[in-house]
N, CA and C of each residue as an Amber inpcrd file, in Angstrom:
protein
   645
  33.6520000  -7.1660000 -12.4530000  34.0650000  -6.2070000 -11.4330000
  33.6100000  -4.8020000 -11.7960000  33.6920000  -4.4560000 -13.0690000
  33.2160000  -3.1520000 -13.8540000  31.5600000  -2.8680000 -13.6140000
  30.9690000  -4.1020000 -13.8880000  29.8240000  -3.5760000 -13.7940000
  29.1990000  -3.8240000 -12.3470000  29.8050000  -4.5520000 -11.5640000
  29.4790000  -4.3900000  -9.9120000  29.7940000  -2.9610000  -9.3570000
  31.0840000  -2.4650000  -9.6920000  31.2880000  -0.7540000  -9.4990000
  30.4380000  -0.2520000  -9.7660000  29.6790000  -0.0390000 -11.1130000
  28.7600000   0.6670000 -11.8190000  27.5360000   0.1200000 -11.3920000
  27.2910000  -0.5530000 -10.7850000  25.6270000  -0.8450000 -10.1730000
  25.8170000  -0.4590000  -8.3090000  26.8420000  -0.5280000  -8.2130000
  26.9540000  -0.0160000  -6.8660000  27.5180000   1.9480000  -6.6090000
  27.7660000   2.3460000  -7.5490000  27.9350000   3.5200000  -8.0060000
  26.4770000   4.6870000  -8.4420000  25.6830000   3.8150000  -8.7850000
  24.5520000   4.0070000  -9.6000000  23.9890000   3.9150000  -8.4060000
  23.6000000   2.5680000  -7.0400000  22.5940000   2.7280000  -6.4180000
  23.3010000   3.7710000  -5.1280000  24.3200000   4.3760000  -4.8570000
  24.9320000   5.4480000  -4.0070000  24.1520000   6.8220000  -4.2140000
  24.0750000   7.1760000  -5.5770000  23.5570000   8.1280000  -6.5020000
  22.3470000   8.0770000  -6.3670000  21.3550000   7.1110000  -6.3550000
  20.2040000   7.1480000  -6.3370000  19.7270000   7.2520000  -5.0950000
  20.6000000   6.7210000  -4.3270000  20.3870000   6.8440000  -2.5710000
  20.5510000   8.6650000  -2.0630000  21.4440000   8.8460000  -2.7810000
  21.8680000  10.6840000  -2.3820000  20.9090000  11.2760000  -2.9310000
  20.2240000  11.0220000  -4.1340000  19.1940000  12.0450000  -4.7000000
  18.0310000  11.6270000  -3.4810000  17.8280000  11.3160000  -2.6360000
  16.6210000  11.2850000  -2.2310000  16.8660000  11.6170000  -0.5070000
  18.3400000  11.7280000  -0.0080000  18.8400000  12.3450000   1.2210000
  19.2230000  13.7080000   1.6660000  19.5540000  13.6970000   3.1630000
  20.2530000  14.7880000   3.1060000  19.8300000  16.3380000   2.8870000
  18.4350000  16.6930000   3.4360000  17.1270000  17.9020000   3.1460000
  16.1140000  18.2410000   4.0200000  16.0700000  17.3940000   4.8220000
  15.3120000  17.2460000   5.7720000  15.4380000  17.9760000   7.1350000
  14.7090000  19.2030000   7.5840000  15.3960000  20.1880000   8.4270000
  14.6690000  19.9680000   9.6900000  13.0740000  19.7780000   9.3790000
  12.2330000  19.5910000  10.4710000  11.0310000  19.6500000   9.5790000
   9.7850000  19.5900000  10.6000000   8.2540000  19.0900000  10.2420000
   7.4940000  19.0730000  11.6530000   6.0160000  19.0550000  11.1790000
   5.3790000  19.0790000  12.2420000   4.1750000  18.3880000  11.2540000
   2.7100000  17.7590000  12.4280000   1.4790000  17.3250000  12.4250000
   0.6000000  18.3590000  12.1470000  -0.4150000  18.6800000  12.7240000
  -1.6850000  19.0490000  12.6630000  -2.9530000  18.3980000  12.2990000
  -4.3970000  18.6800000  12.7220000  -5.2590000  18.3370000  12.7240000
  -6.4130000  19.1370000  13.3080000  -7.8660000  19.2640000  12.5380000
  -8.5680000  19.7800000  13.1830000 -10.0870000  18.5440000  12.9710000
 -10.8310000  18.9640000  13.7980000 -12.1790000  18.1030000  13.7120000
 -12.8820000  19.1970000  13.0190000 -13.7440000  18.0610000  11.9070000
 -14.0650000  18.6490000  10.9310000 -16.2710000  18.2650000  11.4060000
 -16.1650000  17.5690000  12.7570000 -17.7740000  17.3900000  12.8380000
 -17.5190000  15.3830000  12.7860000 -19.1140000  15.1480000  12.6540000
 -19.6920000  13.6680000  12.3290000 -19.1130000  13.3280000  10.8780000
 -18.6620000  12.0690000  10.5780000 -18.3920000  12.2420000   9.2320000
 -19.6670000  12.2840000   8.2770000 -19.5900000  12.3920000   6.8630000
 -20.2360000  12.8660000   6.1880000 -21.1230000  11.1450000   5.6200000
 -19.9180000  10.6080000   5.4520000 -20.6040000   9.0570000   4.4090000
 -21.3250000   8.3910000   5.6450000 -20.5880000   8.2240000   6.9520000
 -20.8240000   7.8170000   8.0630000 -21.3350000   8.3030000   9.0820000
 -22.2450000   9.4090000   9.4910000 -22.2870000   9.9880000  10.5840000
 -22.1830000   9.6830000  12.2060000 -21.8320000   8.4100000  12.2490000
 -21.0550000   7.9990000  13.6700000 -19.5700000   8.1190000  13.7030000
 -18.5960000   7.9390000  12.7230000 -17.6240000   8.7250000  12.3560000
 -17.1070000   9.6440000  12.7010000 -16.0330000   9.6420000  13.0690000
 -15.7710000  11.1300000  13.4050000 -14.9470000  12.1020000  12.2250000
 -14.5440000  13.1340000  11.7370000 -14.4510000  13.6200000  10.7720000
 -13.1080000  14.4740000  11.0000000 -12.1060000  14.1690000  10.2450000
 -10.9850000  15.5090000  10.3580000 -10.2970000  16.0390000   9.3800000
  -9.6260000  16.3860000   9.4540000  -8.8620000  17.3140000   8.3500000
  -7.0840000  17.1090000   8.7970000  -6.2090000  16.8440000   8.1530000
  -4.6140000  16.2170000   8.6590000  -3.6980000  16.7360000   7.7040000
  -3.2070000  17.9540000   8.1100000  -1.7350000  18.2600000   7.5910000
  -0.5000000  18.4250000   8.1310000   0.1900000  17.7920000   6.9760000
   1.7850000  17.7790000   7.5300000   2.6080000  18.8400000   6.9140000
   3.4830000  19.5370000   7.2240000   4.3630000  20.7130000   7.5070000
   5.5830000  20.4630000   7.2000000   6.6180000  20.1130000   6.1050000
   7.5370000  19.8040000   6.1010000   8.6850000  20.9530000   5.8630000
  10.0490000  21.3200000   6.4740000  10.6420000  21.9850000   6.3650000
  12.0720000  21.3500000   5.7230000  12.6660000  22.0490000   4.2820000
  13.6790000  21.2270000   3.7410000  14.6660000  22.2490000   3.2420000
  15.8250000  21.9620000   2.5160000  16.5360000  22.8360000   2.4380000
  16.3730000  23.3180000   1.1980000  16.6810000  24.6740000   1.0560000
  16.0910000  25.4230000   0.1310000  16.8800000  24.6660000  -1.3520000
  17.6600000  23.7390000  -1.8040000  18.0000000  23.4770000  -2.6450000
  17.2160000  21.9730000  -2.9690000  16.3590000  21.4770000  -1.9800000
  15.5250000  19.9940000  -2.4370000  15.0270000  20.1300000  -3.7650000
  15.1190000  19.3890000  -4.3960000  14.7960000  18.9700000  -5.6530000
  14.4860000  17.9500000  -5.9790000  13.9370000  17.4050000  -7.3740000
  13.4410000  16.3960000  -7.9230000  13.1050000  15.2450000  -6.5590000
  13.6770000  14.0290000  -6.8480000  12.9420000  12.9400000  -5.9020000
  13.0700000  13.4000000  -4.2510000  13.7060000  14.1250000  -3.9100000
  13.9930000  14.9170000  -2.3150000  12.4460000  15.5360000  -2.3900000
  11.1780000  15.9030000  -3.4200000  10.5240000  16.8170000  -3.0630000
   9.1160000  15.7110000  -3.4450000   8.5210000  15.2370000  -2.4320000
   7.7770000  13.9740000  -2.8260000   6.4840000  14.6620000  -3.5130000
   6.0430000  13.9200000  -4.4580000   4.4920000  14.4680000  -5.1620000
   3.9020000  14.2190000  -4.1530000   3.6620000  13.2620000  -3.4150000
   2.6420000  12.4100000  -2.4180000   3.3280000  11.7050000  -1.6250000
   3.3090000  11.5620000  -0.3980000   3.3880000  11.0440000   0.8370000
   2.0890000   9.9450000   1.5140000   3.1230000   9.0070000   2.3960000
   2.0310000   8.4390000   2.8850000   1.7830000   9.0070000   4.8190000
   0.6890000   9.2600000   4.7500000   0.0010000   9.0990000   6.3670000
  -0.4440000   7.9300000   6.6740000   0.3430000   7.4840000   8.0060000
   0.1230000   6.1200000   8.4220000  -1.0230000   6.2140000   9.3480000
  -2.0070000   5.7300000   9.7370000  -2.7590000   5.6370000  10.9060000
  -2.6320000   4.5810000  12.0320000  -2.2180000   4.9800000  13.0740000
  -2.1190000   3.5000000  13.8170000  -3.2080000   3.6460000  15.1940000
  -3.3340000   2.3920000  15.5230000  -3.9550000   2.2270000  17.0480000
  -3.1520000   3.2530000  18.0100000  -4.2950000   4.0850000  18.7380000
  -3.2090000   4.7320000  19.5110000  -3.0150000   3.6230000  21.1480000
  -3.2090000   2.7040000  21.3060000  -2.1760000   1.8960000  22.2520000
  -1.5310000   0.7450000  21.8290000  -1.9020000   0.0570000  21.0430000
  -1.7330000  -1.2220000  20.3550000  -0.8870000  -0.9710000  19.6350000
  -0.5830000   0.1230000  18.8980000   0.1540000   0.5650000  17.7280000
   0.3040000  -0.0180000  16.3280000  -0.8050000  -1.2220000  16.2330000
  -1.1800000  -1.3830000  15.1270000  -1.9580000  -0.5690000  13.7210000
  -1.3360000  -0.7500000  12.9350000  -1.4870000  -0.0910000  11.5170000
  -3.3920000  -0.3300000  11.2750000  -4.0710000   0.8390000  11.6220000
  -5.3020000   1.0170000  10.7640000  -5.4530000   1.2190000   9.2010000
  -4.9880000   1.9400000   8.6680000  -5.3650000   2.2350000   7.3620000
  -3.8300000   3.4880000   7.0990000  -3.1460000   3.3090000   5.4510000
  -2.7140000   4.0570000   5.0740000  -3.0000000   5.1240000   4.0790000
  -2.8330000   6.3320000   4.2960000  -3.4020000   7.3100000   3.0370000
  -2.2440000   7.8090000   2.5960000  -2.7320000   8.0380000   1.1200000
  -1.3580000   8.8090000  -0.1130000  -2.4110000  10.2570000   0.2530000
  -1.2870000  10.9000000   0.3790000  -1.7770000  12.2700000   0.6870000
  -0.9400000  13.2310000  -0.4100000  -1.3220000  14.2460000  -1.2710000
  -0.6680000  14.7620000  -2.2200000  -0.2550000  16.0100000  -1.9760000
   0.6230000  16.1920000  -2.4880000   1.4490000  17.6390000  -2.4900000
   0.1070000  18.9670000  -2.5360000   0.2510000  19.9900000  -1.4070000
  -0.5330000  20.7300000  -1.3790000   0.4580000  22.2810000  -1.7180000
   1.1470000  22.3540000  -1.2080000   2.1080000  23.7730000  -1.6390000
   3.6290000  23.6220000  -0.9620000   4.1710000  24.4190000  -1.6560000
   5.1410000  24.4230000  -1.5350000   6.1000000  25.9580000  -1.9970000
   7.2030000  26.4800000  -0.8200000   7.7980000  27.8500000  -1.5100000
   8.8530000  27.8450000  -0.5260000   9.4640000  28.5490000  -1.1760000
  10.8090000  29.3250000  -0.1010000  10.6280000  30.3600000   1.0090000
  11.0010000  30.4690000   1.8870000  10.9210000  31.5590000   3.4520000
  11.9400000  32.0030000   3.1530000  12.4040000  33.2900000   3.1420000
  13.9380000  34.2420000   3.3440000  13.6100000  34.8540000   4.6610000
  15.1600000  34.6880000   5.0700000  15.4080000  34.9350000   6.5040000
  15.8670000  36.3510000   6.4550000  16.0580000  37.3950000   5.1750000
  16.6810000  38.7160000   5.3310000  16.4670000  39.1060000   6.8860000
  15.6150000  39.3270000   7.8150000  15.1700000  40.4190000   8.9170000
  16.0510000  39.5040000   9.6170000  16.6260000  38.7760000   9.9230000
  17.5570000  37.7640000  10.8780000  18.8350000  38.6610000  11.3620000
  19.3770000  37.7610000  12.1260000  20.6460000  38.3960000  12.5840000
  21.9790000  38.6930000  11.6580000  22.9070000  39.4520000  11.5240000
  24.2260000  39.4150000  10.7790000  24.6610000  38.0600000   9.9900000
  24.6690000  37.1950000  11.3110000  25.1410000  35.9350000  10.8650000
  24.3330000  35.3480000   9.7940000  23.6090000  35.4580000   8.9610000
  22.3880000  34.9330000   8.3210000  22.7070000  35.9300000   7.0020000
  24.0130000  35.2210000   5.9090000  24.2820000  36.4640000   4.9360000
  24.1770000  35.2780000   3.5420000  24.7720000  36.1680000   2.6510000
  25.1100000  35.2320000   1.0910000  23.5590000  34.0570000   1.0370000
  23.9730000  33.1690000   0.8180000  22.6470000  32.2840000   0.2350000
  21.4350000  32.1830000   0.9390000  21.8580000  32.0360000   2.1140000
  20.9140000  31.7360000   3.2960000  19.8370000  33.1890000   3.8620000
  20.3230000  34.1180000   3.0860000  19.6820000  35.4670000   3.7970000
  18.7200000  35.4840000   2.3910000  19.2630000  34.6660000   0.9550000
  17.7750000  34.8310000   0.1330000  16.6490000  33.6530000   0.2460000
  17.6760000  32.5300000   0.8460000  16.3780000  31.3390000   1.3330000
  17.5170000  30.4190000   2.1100000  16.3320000  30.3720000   3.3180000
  16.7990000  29.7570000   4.5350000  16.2290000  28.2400000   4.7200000
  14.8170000  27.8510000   3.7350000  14.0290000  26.6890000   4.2430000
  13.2940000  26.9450000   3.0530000  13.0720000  25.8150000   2.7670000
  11.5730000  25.6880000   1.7780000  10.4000000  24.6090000   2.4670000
   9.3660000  25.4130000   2.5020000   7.6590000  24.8550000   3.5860000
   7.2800000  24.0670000   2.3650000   6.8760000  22.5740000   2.7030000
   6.2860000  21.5670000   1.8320000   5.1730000  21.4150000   2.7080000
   3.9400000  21.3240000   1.9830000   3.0280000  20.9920000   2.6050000
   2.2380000  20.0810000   2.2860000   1.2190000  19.1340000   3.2740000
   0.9020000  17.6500000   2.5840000  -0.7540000  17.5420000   3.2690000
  -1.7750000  18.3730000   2.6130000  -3.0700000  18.2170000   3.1930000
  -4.5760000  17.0660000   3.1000000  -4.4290000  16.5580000   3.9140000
  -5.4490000  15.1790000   3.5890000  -6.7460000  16.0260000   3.7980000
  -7.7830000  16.1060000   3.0080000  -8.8170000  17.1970000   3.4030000
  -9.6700000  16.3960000   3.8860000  -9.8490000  15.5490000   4.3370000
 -10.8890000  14.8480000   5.5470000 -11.0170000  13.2570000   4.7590000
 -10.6180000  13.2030000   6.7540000 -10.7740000  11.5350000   6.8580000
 -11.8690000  11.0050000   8.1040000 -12.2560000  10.0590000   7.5070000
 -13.6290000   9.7660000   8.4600000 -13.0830000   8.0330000   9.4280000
 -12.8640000   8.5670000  10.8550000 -12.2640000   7.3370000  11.5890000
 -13.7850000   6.9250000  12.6200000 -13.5430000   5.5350000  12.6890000
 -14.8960000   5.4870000  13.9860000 -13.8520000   5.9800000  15.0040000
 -15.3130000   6.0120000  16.1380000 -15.1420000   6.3190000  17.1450000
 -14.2510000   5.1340000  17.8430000 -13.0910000   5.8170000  18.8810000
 -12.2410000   4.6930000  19.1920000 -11.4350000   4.9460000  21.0200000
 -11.5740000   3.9410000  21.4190000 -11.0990000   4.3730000  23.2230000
  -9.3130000   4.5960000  23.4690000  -8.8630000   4.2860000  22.2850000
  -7.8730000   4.2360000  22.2060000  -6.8820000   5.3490000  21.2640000
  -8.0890000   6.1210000  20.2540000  -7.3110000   7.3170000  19.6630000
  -6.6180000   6.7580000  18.7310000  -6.1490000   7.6120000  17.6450000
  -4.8950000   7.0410000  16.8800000  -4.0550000   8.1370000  16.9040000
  -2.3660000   7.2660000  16.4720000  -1.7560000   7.9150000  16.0550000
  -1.2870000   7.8740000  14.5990000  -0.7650000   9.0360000  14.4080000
  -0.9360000   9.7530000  12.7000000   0.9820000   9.8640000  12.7230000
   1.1490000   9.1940000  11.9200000   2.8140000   9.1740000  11.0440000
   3.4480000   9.2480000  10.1690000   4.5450000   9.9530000   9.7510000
   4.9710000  10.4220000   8.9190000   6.4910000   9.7620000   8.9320000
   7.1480000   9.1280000   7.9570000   8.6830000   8.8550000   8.0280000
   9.2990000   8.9850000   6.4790000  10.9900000   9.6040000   6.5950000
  11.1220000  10.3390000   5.8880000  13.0400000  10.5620000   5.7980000
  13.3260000   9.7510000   4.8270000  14.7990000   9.8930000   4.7280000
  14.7930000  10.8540000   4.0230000  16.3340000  12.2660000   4.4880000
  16.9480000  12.1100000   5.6730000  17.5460000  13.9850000   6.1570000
  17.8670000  13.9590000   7.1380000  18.0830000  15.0380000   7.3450000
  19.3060000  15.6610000   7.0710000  19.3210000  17.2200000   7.2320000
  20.3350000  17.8760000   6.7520000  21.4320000  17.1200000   7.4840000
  22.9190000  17.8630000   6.6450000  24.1190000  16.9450000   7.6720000
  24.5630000  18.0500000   8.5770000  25.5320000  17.6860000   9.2720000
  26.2390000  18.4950000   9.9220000  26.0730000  18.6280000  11.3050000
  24.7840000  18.8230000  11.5980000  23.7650000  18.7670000  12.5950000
  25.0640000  17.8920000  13.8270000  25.2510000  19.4410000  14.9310000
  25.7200000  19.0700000  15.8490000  25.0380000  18.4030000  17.2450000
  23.9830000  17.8550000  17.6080000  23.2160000  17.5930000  18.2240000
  22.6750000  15.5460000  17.7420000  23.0870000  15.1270000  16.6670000
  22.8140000  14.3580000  16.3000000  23.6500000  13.3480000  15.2050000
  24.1030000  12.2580000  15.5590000  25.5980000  11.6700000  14.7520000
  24.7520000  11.0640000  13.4890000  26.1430000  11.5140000  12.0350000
  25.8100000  11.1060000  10.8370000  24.4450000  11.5890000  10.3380000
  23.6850000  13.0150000  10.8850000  22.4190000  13.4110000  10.6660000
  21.7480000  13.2050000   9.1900000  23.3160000  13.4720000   7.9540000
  22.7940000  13.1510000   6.6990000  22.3100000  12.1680000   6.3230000
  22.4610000  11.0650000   7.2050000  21.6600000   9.1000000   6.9240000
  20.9020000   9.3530000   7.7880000  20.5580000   9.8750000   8.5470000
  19.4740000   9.6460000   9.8080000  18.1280000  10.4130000   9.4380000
  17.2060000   9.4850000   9.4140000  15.6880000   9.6550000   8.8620000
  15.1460000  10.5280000  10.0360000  13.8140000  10.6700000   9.4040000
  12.8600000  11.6050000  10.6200000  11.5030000  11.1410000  10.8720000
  11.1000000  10.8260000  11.9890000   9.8030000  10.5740000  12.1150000
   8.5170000  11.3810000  12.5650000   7.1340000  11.9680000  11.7740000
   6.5290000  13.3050000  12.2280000   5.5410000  12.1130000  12.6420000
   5.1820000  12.6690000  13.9200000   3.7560000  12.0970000  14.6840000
   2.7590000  12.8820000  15.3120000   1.9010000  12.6380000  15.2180000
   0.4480000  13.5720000  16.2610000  -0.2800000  12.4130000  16.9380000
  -0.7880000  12.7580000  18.1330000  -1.8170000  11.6840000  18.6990000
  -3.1670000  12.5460000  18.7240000  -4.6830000  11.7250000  18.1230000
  -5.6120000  12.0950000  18.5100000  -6.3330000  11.6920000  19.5860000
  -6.6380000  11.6580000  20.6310000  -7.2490000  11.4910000  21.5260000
  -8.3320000  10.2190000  22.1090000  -8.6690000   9.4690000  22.6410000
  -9.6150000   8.5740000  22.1800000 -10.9170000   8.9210000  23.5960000
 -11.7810000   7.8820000  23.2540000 -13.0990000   8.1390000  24.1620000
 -12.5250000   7.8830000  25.9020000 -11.3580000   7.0520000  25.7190000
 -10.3390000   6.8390000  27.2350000 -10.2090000   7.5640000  27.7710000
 -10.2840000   8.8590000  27.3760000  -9.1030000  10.0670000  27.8130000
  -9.7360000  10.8630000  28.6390000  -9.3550000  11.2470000  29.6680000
  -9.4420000  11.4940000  30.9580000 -10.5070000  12.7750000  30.2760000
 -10.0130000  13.7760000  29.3090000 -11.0240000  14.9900000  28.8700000
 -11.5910000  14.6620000  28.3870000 -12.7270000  15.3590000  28.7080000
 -14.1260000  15.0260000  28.2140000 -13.9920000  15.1730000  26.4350000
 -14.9060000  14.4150000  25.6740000 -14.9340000  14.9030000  24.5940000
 -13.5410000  14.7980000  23.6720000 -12.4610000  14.6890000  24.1790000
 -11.2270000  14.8800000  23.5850000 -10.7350000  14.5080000  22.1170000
 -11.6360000  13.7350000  21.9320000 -11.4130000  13.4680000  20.2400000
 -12.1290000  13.7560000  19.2270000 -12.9550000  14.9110000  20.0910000
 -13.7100000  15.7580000  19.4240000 -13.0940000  17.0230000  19.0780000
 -11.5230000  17.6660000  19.5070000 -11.1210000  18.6450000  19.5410000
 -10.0990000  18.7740000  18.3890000  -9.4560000  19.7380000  18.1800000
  -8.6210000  20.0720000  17.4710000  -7.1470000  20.2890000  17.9680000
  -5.7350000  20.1910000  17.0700000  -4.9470000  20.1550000  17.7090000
  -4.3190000  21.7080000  17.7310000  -3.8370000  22.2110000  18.5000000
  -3.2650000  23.6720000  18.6710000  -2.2400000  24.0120000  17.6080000
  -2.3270000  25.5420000  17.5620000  -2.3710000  26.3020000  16.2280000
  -0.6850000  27.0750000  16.7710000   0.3010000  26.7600000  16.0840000
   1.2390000  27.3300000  16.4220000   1.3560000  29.0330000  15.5200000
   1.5640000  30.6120000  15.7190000   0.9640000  31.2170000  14.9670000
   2.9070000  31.3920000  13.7440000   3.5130000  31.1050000  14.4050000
   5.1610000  31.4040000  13.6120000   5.3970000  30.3190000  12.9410000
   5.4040000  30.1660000  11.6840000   5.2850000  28.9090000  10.6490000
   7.1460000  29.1190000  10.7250000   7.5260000  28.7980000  11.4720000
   9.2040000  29.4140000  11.0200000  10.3690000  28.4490000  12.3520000
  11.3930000  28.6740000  11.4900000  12.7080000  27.9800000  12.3450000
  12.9910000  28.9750000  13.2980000  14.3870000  28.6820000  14.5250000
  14.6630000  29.4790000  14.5160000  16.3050000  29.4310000  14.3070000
  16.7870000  30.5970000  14.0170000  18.2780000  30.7720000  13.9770000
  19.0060000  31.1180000  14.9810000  19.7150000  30.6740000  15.5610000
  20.4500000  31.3960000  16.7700000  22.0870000  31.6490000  16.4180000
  22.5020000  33.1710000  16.2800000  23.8350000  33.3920000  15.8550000
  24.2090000  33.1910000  17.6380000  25.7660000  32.5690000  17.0570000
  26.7670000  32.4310000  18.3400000  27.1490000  33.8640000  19.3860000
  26.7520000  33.7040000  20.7470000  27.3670000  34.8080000  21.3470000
  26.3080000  35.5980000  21.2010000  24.8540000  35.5380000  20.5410000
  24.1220000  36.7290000  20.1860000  22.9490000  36.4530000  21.0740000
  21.9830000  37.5000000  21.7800000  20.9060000  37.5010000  22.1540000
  19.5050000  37.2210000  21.1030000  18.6330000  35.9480000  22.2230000
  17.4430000  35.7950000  21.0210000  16.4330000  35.5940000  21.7480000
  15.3340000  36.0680000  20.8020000  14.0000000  35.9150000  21.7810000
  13.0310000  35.2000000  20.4400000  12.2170000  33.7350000  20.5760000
  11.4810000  32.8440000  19.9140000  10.6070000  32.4950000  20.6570000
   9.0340000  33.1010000  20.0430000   7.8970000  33.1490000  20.6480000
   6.8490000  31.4630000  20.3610000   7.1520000  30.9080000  21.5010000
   6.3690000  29.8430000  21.6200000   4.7730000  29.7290000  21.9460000
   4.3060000  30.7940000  21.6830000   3.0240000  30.7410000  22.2790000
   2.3970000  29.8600000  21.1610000   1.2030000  29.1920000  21.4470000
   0.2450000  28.5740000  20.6980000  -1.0530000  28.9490000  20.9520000
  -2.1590000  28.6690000  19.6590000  -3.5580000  29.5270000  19.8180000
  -4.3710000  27.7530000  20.5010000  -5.4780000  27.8610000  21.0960000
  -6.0890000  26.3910000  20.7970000  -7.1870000  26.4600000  20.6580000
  -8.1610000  26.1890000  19.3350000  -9.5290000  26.4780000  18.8390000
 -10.3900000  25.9270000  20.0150000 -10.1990000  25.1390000  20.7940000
 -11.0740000  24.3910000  21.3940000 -11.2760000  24.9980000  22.8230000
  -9.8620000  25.9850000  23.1310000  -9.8790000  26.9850000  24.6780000
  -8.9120000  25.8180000  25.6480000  -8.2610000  24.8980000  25.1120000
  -7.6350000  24.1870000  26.1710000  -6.5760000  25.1450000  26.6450000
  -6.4250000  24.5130000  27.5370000  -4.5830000  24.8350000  28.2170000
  -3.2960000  24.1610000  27.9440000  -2.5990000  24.8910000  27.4510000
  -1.5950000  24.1970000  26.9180000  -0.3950000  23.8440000  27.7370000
   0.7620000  23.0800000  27.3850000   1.8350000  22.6420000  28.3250000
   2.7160000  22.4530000  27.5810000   4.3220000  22.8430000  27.4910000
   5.2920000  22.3030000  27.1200000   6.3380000  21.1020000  27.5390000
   7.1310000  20.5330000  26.8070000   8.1290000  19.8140000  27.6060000
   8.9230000  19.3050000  26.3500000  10.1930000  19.3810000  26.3030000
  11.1990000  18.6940000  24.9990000  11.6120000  17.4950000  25.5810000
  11.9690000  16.9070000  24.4500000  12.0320000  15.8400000  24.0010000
  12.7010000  15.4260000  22.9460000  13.7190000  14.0740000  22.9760000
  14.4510000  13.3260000  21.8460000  13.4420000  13.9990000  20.4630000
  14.6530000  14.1790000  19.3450000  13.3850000  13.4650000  18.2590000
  13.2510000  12.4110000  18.0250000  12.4960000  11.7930000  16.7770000
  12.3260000  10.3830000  16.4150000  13.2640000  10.2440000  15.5120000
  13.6300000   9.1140000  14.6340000  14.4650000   8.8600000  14.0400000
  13.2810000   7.5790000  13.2260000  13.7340000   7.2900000  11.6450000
  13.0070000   6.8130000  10.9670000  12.9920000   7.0300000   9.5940000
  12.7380000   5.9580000   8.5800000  12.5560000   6.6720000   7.1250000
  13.4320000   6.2420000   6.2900000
């Protein structure tokens, strides 16, 4: 009975060191040309953006991550890449509102970043999609039940030869210019600039949406 406590005690512990940090994240991607080994290939460049709480540590702060590649209709698994830790630091929110004091006004988020510096996919009518999953997010989180067990899933779609725009998986994905959360104190006025840049001159469109859940 002693040592069933203590192996079930032990794997609780090992489960918490690796939860519970997870604030948000985003994709990216740019076309990098023909690939290089392959020149029918197409060529890109894929980073992921992870936002965690400024106290993640040890196994919460992964050396390497995997990027999944899948069919973008089929949703079958193409190829997986270990992608390695590219940087990582703390953001302080000092210029924020009142409400934003004691710990949180010297660090609000710590930016993990995860850069695959070019991957060479054929050409495909179907595009892929690019995934990321990732136990688990901060708790508390009024918008979402038990948020501290609940995983996160980061996705991007690239485009395929299908796609109604010309060229489309020849482009790059849009450049958000505010690497940042936002905070909204209760009762207080706020203004959070959504604009995005897009290397390629598209037009852009919004619309929200569930997140994913995963990890």
């Amino acid at each position: 009975m002693k040592k069933t406590f203590l192996i079930t005690c032990l794997l609780i512990c090992t489960l918490c060191s690796f939860c519970r940090h997870i604030k948000g994240g985003f994709f990216n991607y740019k076309y990098l040309g023909p690939g290089i080994s392959n020149p029918s290939y197409l060529n890109y460049k894929v980073t992921l953006t992870v936002y965690m709480d400024c106290n993640a540590n040890g196994n919460q702060i992964d050396p390497s991550v995997n990027f999944t590649f899948f069919d973008g209709t089929s949703s079958s698994v193409i190829i997986n890449m270990t992608v390695q830790q590219t940087s990582s630091y703390l953001l302080q929110k000092l210029y924020d509102d009142p409400c934003i004091s004691g710990d949180q006004a010297i660090c609000y988020y710590r930016i993990v970043t995860y850069e695959l510096a070019n991957i060479e996919l054929p050409v495909s009518a179907n595009g892929y999609t690019i995934s990321y999953q990732r136990c688990c997010r901060i708790e508390n989180m009024d918008n979402i039940a038990n948020s501290g067990t609940t995983g996160n899933t980061y996705t991007i779609k690239i485009p395929g030869t299908a796609s109604t725009v010309p060229n489309a998986n020849k482009n790059s994905s849009p450049e958000f210019p505010v690497n940042d959360t936002v905070v909204i104190c209760e009762n207080n006025f706020f203004r959070y600039p959504f604009s995005a840049t897009d290397p390629d001159k598209d037009s852009l469109s919004y619309s929200f949406c569930n997140s994913f859940s995963g990890g």
